[in-house]
C-alpha positions as CSV (number, residue, x, y, z in Angstrom):
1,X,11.4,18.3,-25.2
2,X,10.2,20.1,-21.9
3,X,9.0,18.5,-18.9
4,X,5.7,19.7,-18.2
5,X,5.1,21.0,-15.2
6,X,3.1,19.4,-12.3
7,X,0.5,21.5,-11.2
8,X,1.0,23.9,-8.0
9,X,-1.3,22.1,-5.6
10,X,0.3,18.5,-6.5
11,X,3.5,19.9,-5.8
12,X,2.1,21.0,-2.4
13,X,0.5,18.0,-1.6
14,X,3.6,16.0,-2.5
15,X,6.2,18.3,-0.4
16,X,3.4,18.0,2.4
17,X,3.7,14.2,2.0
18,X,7.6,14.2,2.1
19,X,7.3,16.4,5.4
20,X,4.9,14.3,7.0
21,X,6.6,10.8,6.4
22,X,10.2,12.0,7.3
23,X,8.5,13.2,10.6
24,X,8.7,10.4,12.4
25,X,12.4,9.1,11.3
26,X,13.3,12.5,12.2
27,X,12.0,12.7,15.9
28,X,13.7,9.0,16.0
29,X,16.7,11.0,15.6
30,X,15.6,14.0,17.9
31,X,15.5,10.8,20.7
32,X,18.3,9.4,20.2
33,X,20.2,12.5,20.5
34,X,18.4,13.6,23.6
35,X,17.8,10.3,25.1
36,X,14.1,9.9,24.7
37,X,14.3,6.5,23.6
38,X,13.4,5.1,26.9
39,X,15.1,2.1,28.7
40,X,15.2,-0.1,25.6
41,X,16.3,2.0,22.7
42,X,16.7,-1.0,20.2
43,X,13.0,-2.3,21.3
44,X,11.7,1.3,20.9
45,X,12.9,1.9,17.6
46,X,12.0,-1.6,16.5
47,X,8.5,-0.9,17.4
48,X,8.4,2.8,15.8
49,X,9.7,2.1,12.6
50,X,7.4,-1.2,12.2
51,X,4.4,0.7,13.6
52,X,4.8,3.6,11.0
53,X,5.8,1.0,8.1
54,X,2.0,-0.7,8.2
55,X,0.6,2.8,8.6
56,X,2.0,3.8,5.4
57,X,0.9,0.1,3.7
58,X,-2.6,1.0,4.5
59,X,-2.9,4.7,3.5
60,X,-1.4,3.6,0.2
61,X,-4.1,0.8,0.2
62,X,-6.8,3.6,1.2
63,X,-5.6,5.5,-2.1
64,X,-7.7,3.7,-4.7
65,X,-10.7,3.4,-2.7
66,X,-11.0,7.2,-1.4
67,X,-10.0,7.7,-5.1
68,X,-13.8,5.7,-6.1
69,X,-15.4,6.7,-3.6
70,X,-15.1,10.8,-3.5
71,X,-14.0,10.6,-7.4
72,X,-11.1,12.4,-6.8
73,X,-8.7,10.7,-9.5
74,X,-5.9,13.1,-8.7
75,X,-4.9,11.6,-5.0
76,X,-3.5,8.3,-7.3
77,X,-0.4,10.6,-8.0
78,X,0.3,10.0,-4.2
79,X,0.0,5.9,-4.0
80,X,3.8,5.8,-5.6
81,X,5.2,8.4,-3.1
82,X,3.3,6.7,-0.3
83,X,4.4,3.2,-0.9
84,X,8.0,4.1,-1.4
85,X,8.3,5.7,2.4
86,X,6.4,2.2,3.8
87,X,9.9,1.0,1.8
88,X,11.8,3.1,3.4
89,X,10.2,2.4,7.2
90,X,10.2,-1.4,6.5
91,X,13.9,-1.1,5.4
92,X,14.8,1.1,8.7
93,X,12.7,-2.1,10.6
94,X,14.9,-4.7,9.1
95,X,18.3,-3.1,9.6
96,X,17.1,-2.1,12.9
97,X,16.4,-5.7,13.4
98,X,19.8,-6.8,11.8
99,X,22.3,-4.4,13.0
100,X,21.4,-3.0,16.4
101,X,19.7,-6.5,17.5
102,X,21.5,-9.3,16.5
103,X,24.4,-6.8,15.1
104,X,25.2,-9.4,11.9
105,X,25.0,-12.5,13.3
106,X,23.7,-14.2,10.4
107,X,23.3,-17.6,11.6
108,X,21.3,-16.3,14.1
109,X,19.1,-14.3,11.7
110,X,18.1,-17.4,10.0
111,X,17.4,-19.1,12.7
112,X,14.8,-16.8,14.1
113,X,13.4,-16.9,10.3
114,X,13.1,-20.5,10.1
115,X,11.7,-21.1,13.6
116,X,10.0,-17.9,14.6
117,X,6.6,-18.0,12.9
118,X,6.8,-13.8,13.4
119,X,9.9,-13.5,12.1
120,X,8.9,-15.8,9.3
121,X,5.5,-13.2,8.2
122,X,7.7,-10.4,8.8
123,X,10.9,-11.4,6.6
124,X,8.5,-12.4,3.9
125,X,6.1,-9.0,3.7
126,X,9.2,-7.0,3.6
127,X,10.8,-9.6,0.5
128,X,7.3,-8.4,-1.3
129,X,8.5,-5.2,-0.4
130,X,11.1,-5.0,-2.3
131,X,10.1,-5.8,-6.1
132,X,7.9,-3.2,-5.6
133,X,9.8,-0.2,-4.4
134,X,12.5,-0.9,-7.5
135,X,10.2,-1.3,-10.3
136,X,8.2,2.0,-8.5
137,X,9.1,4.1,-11.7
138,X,7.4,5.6,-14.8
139,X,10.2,3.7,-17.3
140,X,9.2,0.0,-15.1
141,X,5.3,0.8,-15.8
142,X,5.4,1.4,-19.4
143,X,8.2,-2.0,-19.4
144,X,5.9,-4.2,-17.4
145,X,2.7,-3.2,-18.7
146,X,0.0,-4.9,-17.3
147,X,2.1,-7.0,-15.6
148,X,3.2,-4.0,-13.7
149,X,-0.6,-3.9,-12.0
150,X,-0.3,-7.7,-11.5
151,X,3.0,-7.3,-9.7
152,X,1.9,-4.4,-7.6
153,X,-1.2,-6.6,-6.2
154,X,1.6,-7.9,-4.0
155,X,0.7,-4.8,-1.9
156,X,-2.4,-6.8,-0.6
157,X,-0.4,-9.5,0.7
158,X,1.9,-7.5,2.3
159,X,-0.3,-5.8,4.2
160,X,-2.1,-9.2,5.5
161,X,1.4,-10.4,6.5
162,X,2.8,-7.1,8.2
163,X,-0.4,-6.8,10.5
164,X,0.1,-10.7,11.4
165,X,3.8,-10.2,12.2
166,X,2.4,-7.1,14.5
167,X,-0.6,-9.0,15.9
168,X,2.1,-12.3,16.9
169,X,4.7,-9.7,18.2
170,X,2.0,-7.7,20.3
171,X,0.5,-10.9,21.2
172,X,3.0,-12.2,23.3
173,X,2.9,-9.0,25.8
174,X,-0.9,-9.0,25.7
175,X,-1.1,-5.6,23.7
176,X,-3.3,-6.6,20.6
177,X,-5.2,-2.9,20.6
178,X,-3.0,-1.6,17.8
179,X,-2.5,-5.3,16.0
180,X,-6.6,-5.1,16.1
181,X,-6.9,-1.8,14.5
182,X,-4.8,-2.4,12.1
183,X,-6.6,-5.5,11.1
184,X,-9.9,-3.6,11.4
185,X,-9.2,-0.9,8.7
186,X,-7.3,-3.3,6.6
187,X,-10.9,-5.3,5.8
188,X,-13.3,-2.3,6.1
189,X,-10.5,-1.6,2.6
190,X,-10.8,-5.1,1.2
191,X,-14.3,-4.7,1.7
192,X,-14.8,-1.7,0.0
193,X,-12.0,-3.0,-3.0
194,X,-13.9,-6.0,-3.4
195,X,-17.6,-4.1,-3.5
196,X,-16.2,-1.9,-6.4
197,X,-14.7,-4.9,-7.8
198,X,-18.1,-6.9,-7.8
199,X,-20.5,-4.1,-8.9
200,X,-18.0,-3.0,-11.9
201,X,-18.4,-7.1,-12.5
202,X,-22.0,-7.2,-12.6
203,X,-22.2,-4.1,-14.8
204,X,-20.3,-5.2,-17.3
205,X,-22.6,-8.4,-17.5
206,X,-25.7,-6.4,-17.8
207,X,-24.7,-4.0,-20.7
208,X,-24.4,-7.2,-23.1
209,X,-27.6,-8.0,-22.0
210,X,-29.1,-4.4,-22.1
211,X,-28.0,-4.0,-25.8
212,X,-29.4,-7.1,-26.8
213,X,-33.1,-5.9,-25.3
214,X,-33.2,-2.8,-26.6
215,X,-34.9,-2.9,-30.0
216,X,-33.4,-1.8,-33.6
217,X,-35.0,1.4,-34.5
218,X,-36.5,0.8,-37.8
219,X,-37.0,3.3,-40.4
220,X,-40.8,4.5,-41.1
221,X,-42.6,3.4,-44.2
222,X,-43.3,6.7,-44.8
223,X,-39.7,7.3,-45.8
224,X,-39.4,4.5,-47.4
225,X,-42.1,5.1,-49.8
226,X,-41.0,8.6,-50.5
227,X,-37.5,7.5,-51.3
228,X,-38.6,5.5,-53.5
């Protein structure tokens, strides 16, 4: 049995996506080479890879409400591809944090995750991370079923949690501007999630209701007469 083939603008879109989200890993790379990672390299990267990790949580958040409101049902083939590079960022954060920081000193590590209340946010948005990136394929939805869209309202969590551990880290130097904004477009998205979710609510209420007012059609008595 073929594959069928996705159409021409979705593979587009898709390889513009790859291009765009390996952008920023890749000028991480440019700097290191060229020594553009400033007088803290392990502080710079730290903050890059965390920065571009909860920009790619809320675009894939922003996917099913642009999707409602413009009715464009195609930009949900995206959410997957989207979430999997905030994986991919979030992952680069931790061993970041891990390796080049505390270079495996384990003890340490848990430490800072017991009694560092950012640490603590931060350790557990990424652990939310993680059942979601491996059960991101097709063969996991159709396994899961609707447990699959249960699991994957995780997302929401981990998006509150990863703009806390960026507010608390910022916080400390007095830079909240990008912790702020964050936060800002995160609930203009719940807001809009949870309008959809309350009108769809009330309209399936009122149907009910609308089918029981409207009245039965009966047949004339003319007919009825001539049928018989």
């Amino acid at each position: 049995m073929k594959r069928r083939r996705a159409p021409r603008d979705i593979v587009v879109a898709k390889t513009a996506i790859w291009l765009l989200c390996l952008t920023p890993a890749a000028l991480l790379v440019y700097r290191f080479f060229t020594g553009g990672l400033g007088a803290n390299p392990i502080e710079f990267i730290t903050l890059r890879t965390g920065f571009w990790t909860i920009t790619l949580i809320l675009v894939t958040l922003a996917i099913t409400p642009l999707r409602r409101v413009t009715g464009w049902n195609r930009i949900i083939q995206f959410r997957r591809l989207l979430g999997l590079f905030a994986f991919f960022y979030a992952t680069l954060h931790f061993l970041t944090y891990v390796t080049l920081d505390l270079f495996f000193d384990f003890g340490l590590i848990a430490d800072d995750i017991v009694k560092r209340p950012y640490i603590t946010v931060g350790f557990t948005a990424f652990l939310l991370l993680i059942p979601l990136a491996a059960t991101s394929t097709k063969a996991s939805i159709r396994r899961l079923g609707r447990n699959w869209t249960r699991l994957h309202a995780l997302i929401y969590a981990t998006g509150i949690l990863a703009v806390l551990h960026f507010y608390w880290k910022r916080s400390s130097k007095n830079d909240v501007f990008e912790p702020l904004l964050f936060a800002a477009i995160l609930a203009a998205l719940f807001t809009v999630r949870f309008g959809f979710m309350i009108r769809k609510r009330f309209a399936a209420r009122a149907l009910p209701a609308k089918r029981r007012a409207q009245p039965i059609e009966r047949e004339p008595e003319n007919r009825k007469a001539s049928a018989s």
